[in-house]
N, C-alpha and C positions, 0 to 999 in steps of 0.2 A: 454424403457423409464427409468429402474432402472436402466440401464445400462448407459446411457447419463447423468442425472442429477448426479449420483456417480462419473463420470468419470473413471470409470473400463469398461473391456472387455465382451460382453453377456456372457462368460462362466464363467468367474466369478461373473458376475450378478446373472446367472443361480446358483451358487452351495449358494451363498450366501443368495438367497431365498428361497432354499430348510431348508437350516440348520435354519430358521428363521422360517418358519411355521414348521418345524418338533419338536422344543421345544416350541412349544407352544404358540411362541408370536403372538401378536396380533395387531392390527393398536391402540387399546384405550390407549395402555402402551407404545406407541412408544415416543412419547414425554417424559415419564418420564426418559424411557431410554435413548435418545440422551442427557439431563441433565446429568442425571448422568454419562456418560461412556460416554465424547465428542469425548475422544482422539483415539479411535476407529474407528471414520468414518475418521479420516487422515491417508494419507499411502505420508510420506517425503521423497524424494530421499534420497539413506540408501548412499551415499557418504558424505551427506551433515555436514556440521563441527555444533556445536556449537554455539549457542548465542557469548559466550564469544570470541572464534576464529576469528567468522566475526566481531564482533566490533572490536576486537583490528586491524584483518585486514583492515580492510575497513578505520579504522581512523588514520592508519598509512598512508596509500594510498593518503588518501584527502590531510593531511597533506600537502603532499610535490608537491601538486597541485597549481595551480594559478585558479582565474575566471578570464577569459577572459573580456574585459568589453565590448562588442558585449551584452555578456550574463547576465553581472552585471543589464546591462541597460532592457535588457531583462525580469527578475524580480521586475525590480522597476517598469517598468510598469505595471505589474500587483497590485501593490501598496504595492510593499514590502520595509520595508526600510532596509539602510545599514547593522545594528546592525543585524535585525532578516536574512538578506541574509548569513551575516557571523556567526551566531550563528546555523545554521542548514547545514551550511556546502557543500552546492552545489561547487560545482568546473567545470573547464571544462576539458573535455578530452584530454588528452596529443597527441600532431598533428607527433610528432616524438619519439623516445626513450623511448617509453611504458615501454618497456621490463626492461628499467635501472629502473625501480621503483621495480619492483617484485625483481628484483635481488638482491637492497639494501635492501630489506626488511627483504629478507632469511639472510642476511649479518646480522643485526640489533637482530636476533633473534626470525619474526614475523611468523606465524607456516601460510599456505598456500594452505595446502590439506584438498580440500573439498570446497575452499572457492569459490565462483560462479562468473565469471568473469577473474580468473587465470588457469593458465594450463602450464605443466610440458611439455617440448617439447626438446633434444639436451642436457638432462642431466641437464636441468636448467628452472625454472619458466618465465611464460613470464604472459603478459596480452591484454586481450581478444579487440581490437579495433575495433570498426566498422565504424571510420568515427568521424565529429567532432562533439559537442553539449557539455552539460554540464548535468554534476551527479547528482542524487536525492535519496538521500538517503533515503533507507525504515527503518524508526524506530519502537519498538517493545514498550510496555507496560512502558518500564523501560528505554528508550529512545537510549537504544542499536542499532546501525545500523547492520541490518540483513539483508541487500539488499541492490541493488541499482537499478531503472532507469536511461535510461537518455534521455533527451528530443534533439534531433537529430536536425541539421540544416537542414536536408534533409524538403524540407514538404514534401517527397512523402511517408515519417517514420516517423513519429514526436518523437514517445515512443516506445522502447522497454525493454527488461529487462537487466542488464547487467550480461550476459552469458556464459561460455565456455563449454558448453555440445557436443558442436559440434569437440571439441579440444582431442587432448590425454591425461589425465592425468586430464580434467576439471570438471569441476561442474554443474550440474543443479542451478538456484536459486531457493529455496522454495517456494510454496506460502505463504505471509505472508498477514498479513491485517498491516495497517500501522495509527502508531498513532501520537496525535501530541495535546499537550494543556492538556493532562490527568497525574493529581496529584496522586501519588500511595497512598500520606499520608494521605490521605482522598478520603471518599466515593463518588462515580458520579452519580447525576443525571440524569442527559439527557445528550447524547453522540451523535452525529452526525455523518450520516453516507454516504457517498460521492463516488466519483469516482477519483483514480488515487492520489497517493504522493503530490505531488504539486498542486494540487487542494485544496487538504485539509489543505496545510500547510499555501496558501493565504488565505481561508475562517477563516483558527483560526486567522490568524494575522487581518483579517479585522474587525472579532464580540467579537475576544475576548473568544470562545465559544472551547472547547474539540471536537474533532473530529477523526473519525478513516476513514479509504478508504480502499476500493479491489483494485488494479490495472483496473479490467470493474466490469458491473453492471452482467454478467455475470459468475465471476468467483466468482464459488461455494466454490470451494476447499479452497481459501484463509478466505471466509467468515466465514466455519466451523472452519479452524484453527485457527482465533482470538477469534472467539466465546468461541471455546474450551479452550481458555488460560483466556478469562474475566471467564469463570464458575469456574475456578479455583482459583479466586482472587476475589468471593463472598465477602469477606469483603469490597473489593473497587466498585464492579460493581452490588452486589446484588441486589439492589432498581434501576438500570438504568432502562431506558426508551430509546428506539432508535427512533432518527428523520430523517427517510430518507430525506437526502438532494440530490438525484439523478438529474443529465439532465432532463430538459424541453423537451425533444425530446420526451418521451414516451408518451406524448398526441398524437405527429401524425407518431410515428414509433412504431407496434404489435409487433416487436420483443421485443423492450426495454421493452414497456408494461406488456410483459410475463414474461422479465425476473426478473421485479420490485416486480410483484406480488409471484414470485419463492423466493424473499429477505426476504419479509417479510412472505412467511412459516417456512424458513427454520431461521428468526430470534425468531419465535414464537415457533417455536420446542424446540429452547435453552432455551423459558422462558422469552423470554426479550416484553416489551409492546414496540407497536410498534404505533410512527407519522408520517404522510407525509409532508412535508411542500413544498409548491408550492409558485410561486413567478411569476411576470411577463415576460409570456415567449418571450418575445422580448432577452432574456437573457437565454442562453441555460443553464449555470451553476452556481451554488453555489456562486464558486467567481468570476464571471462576473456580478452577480446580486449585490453582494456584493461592488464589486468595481463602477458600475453604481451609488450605492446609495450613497457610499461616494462622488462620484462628485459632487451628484447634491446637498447634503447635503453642498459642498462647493461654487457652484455656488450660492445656494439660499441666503448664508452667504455674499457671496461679493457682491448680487445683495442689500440685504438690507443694506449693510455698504457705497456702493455708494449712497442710496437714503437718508441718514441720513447726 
């Protein structure tokens, strides 16, 4: 079980719980220590570049991208407008001559080792395609893109990470936790807390409201790392409050159930108080419920403007 929820190997579960009771500790101080020493339960792929690296990567990349308008329209139906589609930067995947972006890039100056989704192959950088869809950038605290998804035209893939781990010379992506609506110049309240980039990114644009997402409701590793990074930034996140905003599924799916309840230990270890917030489940998510409401909010509006 240590071994599963850590995501490490039984033997190093094993040596790691020996060294744990042999100095003493104990389950009553575990808490205290996960606050204090977050950064200890992360272990990042040791290729992995920089904050700084992958933003300036990743936003030279988009740059020189187009949205396809397949996927423009794509967005706005979830109720995104123009301004916020082009201010967060989604693009779509380049269907031919991938490889000419990485190369101007190394040309221009842009550093590329380490960066997740690039790889070195033939003496020269190329880039990682899987097919066509559009980017989704993962932004960090400070609004840095330190990642990306992308949501796939395939539906038999919708979302994966953009990758090249599997390439010579490539990257893993990190896990990150992804934010979106959080002012660093000031302290946050209540924080929401979601599933997946672009879920969150239509939920803040619908309520208005701070939000952060793991890629699933399952992944631990990215939870700790952003957790890790708000204990760090106590001035801004010290007084939060987290509002689970997860899928409606976990009423009739025990997995999700398990793994909802695993969120909110593991956000109670870091300190943080934690809400649920539930909504009518004829609406699996966040901003499904969110965009529901705006409708009917406009239906009810033109029903009473016709009866006047």
């Amino acid at each position: 079980m240590y071994a599963r929820l850590n995501e490490i190997s039984n033997r190093e579960a094993k040596r790691r719980l020996e060294e744990k009771y042999d100095s003493g500790e104990r389950r009553d101080d575990r808490k205290q220590r996960t606050v204090q020493h977050p950064a200890q339960q992360i272990q990042e792929p040791q290729n992995a570049a920089t904050d700084e690296v992958l933003h300036a990567a990743y936003s030279s990349y988009l740059e020189m991208l187009e949205l396809d308008t397949v996927h423009e329209e794509n967005l706005e139906r979830r109720g995104l407008s123009e301004e916020f589609i082009r201010s967060r930067g989604y693009k779509s995947v380049p269907v031919v001559g991938a490889s000419y972006y990485a190369q101007r890039m190394v040309s221009e100056g842009i550093n590329l080792q380490g960066v997740s989704g690039f790889y070195r192959e033939d003496d020269c950088y190329k880039v990682k395609v899987g097919g066509t869809g559009f980017y989704i950038p993962t932004r960090n605290m400070y609004g840095q893109i330190v990642g990306m998804q992308v949501r796939s035209d395939n539906p038999k893939m919708r979302y994966y990470s953009f990758s090249s781990s599997n390439k010579p010379g490539g990257a893993s992506m990190a896990s990150q936790m992804h934010f979106v609506g959080v002012d660093v110049s000031q302290p946050v309240k209540g924080l929401y807390l979601t599933e997946g980039a672009l879920k969150a990114d239509v939920a803040h644009f619908l309520s208005g409201r701070p939000f952060v997402s793991i890629p699933g409701v399952g992944n631990f590793r990215a939870l700790r790392q952003g957790l890790g990074a708000m204990r760090k930034r106590n001035d801004i996140f010290g007084e939060a409050r987290i509002i689970l905003a997860t899928d409606m599924d976990e009423t009739t799916n025990p997995f999700v159930e398990k793994n909802v309840e695993k969120l909110r230990e593991v956000l109670t270890e870091y300190g943080f108080p934690v809400q649920k917030m539930t909504w009518d489940p004829a609406f699996k998510g966040i901003d499904d419920y969110l965009l529901g409401k705006k409708r009917r909010k406009f239906d009810e509006s033109q029903a009473a403007q016709a009866g006047t």
